[in-house]
Phi, psi and omega in degrees: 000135188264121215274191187199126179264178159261157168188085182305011187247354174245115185297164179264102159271353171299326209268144189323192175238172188235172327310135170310117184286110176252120176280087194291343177243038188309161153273307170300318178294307188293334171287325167311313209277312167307295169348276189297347184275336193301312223266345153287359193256314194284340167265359155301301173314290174285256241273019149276333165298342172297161143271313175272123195267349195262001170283347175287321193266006170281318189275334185274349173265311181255042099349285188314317174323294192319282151325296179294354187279324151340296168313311186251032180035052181240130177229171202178163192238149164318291170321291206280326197286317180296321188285352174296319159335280227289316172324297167079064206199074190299340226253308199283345168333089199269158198323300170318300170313307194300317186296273172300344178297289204310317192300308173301318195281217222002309183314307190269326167304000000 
């Protein structure tokens, strides 16, 4: 199996150059394109069934926390980052929760 380094000093010239010459009256794009607007609609539609819409980007930002915090040897649970929320209790905090917590409100800022 052929392993693939990084090597910042060397650029990637594989990727197309932009804008992309695209045939905008391709018959395979506009039917993908009917696709994705049915399937933004329909999911426009059901998170209009939510009432509160902002618990989808609250779970989906200290998800995001979680992972990029990852990165940085910071770790945490799904679980201990909500229940840290809802304590809302900084002193008792630990450090990781504290982290991703900073991370969601940057999100929503």
């Amino acid at each position: 199996m052929k392993t693939h380094h990084f090597d910042p000093k060397q650029p990637n010239n594989s990727m197309p150059k932009l804008p992309l010459e695209l045939d905008l009256l391709d018959p395979q794009l506009l039917v993908q394109l009917n696709k994705t607007n049915i399937a933004l609609a329909t999911l426009n539609g059901n998170a209009n069934r939510i009432p509160n819409q902002k618990i989808l980007i609250e779970f989906s930002s200290i998800k995001e926390g979680i992972f990029s915090n990852q990165v940085e040897n910071i770790h945490t649970t799904i679980e201990e980052a909500f229940i840290a929320e809802l304590s809302n209790n900084k002193q008792k905090m630990s450090k990781e929760n504290k982290e991703t917590l900073h991370y969601k409100d940057a999100i929503f800022f």
